[in-house]
Backbone and ligand atoms as CSV (ligand in chain L), in Angstrom:
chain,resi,resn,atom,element,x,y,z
A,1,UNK,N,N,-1.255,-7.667,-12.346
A,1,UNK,CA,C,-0.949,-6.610,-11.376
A,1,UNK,C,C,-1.004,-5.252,-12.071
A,2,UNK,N,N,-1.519,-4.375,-11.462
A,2,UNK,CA,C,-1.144,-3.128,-11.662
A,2,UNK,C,C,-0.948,-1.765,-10.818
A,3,UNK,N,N,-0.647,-0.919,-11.199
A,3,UNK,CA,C,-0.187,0.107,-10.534
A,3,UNK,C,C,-1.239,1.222,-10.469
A,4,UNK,N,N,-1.357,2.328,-9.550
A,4,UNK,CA,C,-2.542,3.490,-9.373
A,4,UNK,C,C,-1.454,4.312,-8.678
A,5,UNK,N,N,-1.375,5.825,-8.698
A,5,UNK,CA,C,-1.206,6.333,-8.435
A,5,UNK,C,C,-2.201,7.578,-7.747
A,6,UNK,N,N,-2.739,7.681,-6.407
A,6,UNK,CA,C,-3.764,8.288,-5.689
A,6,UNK,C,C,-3.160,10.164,-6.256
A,7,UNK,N,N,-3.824,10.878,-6.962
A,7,UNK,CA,C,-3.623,11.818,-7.075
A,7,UNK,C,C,-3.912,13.064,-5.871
A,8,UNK,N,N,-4.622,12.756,-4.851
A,8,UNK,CA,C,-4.701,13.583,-3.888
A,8,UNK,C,C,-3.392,13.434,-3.118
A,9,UNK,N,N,-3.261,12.112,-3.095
A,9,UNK,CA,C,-1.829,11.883,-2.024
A,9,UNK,C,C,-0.576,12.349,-2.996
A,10,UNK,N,N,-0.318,11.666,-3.985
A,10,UNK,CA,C,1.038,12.632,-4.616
A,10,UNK,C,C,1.117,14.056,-4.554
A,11,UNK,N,N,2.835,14.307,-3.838
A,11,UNK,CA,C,3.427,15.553,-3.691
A,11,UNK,C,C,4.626,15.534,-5.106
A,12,UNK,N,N,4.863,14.788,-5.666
A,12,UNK,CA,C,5.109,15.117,-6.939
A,12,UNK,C,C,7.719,14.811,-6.495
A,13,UNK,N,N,6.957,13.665,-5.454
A,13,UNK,CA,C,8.498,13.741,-4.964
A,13,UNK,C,C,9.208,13.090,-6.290
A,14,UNK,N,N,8.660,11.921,-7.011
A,14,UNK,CA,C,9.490,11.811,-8.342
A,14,UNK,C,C,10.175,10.465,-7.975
A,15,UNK,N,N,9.986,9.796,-6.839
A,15,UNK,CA,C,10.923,8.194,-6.032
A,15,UNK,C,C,10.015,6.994,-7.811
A,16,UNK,N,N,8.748,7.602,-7.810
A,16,UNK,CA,C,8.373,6.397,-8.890
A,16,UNK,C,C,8.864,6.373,-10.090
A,17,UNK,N,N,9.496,7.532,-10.848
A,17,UNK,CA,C,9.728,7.937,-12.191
A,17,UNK,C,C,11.061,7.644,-12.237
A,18,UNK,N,N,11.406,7.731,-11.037
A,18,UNK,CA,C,13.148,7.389,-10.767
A,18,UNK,C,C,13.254,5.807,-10.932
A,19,UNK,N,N,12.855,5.416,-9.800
A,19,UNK,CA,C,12.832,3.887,-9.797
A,19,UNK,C,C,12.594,3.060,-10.736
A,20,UNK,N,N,11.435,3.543,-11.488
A,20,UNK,CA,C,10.378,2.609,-12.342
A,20,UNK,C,C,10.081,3.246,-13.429
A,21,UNK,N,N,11.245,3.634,-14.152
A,21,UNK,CA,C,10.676,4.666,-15.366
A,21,UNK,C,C,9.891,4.259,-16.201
A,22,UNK,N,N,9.890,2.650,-16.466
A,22,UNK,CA,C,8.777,1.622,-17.764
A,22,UNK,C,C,7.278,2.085,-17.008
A,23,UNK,N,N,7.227,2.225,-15.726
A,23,UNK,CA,C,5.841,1.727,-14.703
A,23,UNK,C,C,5.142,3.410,-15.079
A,24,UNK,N,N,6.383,4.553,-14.611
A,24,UNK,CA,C,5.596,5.912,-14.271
A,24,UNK,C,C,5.931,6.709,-15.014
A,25,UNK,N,N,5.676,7.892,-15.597
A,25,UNK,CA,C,5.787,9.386,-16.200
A,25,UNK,C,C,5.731,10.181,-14.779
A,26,UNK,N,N,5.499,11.330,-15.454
A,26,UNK,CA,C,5.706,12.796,-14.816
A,26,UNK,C,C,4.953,13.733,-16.029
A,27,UNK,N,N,4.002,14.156,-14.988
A,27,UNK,CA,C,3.309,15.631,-15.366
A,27,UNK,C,C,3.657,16.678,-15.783
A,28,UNK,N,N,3.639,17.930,-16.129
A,28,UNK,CA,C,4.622,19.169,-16.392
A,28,UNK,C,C,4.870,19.222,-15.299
A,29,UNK,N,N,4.114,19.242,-13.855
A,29,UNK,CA,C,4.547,19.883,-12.782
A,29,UNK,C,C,5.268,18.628,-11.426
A,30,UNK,N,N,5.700,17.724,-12.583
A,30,UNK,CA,C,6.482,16.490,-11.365
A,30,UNK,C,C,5.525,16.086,-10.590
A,31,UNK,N,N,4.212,15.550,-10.656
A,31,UNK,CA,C,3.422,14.621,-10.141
A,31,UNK,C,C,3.532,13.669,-10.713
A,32,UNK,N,N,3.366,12.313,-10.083
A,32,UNK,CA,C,3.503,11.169,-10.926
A,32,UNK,C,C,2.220,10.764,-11.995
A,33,UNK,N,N,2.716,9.957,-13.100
A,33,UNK,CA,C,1.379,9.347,-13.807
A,33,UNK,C,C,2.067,7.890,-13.660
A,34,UNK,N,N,1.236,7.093,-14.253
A,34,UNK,CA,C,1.222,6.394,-14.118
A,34,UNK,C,C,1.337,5.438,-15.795
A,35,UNK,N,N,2.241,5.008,-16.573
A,35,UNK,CA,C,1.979,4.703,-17.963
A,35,UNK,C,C,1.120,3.607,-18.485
A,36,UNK,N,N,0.466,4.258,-19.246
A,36,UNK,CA,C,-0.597,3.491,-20.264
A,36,UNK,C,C,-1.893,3.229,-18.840
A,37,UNK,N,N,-2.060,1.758,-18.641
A,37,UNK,CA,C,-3.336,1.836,-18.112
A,37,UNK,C,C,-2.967,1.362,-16.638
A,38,UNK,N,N,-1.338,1.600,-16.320
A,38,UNK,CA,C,-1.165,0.841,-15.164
A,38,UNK,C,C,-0.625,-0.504,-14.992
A,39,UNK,N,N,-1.029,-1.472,-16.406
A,39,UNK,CA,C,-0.422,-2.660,-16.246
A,39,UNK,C,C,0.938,-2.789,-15.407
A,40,UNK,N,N,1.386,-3.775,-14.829
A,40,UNK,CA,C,2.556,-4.224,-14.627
A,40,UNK,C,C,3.305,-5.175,-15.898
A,41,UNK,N,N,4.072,-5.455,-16.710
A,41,UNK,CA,C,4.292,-6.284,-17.340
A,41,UNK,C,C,4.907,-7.568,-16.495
A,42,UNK,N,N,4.842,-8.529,-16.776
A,42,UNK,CA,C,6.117,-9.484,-16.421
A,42,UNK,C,C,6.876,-9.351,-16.156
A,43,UNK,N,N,8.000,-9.679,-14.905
A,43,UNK,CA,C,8.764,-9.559,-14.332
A,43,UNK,C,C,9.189,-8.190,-13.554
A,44,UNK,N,N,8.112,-7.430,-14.233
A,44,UNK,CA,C,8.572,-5.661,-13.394
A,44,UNK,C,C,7.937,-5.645,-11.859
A,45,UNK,N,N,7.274,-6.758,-11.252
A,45,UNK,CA,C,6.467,-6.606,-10.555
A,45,UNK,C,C,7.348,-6.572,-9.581
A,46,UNK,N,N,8.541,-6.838,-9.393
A,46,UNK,CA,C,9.875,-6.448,-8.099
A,46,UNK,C,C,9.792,-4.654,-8.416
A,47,UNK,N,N,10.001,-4.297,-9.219
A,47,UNK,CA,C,9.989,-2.815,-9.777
A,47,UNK,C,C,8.864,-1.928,-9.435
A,48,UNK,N,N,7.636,-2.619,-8.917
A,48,UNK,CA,C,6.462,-2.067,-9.280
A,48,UNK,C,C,6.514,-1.349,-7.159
A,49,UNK,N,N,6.505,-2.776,-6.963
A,49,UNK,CA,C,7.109,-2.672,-5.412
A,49,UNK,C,C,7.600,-2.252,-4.764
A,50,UNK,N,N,8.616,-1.565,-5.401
A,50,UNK,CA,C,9.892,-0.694,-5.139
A,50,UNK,C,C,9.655,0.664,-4.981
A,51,UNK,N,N,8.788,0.780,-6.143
A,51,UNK,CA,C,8.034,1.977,-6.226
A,51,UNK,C,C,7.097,2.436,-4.723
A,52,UNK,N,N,6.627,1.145,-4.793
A,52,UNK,CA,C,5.383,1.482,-3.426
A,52,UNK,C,C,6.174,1.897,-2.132
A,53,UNK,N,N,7.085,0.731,-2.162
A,53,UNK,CA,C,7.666,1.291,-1.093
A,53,UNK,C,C,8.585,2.498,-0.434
A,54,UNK,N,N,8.922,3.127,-1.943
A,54,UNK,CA,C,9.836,4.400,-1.728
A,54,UNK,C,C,8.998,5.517,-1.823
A,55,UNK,N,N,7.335,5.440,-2.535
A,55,UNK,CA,C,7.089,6.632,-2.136
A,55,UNK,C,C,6.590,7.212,-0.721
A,56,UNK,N,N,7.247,8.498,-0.423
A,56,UNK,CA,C,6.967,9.039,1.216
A,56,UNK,C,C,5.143,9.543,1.292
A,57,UNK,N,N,4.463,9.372,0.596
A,57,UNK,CA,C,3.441,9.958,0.952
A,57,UNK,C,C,2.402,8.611,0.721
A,58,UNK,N,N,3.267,7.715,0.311
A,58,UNK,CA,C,1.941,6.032,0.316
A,58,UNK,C,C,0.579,6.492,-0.972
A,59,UNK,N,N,1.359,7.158,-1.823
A,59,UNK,CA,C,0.439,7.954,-2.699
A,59,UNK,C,C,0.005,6.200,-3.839
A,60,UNK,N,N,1.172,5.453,-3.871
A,60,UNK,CA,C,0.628,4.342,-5.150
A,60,UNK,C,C,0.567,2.910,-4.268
A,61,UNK,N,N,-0.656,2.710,-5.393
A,61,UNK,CA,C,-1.148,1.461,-4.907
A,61,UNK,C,C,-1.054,0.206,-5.935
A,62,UNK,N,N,-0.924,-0.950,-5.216
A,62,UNK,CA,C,-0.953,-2.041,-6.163
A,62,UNK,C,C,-2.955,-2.354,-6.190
A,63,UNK,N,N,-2.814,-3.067,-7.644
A,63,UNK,CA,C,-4.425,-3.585,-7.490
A,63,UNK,C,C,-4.080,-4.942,-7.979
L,1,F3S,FE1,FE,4.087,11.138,-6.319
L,1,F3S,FE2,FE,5.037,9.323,-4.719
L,1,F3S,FE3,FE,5.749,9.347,-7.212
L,1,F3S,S1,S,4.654,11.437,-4.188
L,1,F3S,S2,S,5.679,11.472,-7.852
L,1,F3S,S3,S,3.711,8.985,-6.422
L,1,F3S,S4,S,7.066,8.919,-5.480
């Protein structure tokens, strides 16, 4: 599993960096990144989810 973060759709609300700090970073300007290449590790994949579902703009995607 892994994680994407759609950079047109992020408004830089910060629900992924909160939730999922192993999964996401933050930009200088509070847009999300996404760490390393996206992997999910083992067992974060409840975490990864959490993420999807709290952000308001449907900006991250699972692949
Ligand atoms: Fe961006 Fe959504 Fe995270 S708007 S900063 S991807 S919660």
């Amino acid at each position: 599993m892994k994680v994407r973060i759609d950079p047109e759709r992020c408004q830089g609300h910060g629900r992924c960096y909160d939730l999922a700090p192993d999964l996401f970073g933050e930009d200088d300007e509070g847009y999300g990144l996404v760490t390393g290449d996206g992997s999910v590790p083992a067992g974060e994949e409840h975490t990864a989810r959490l993420a999807v579902s709290n952000c308001p703009e449907r900006a991250i995607e699972l692949l």
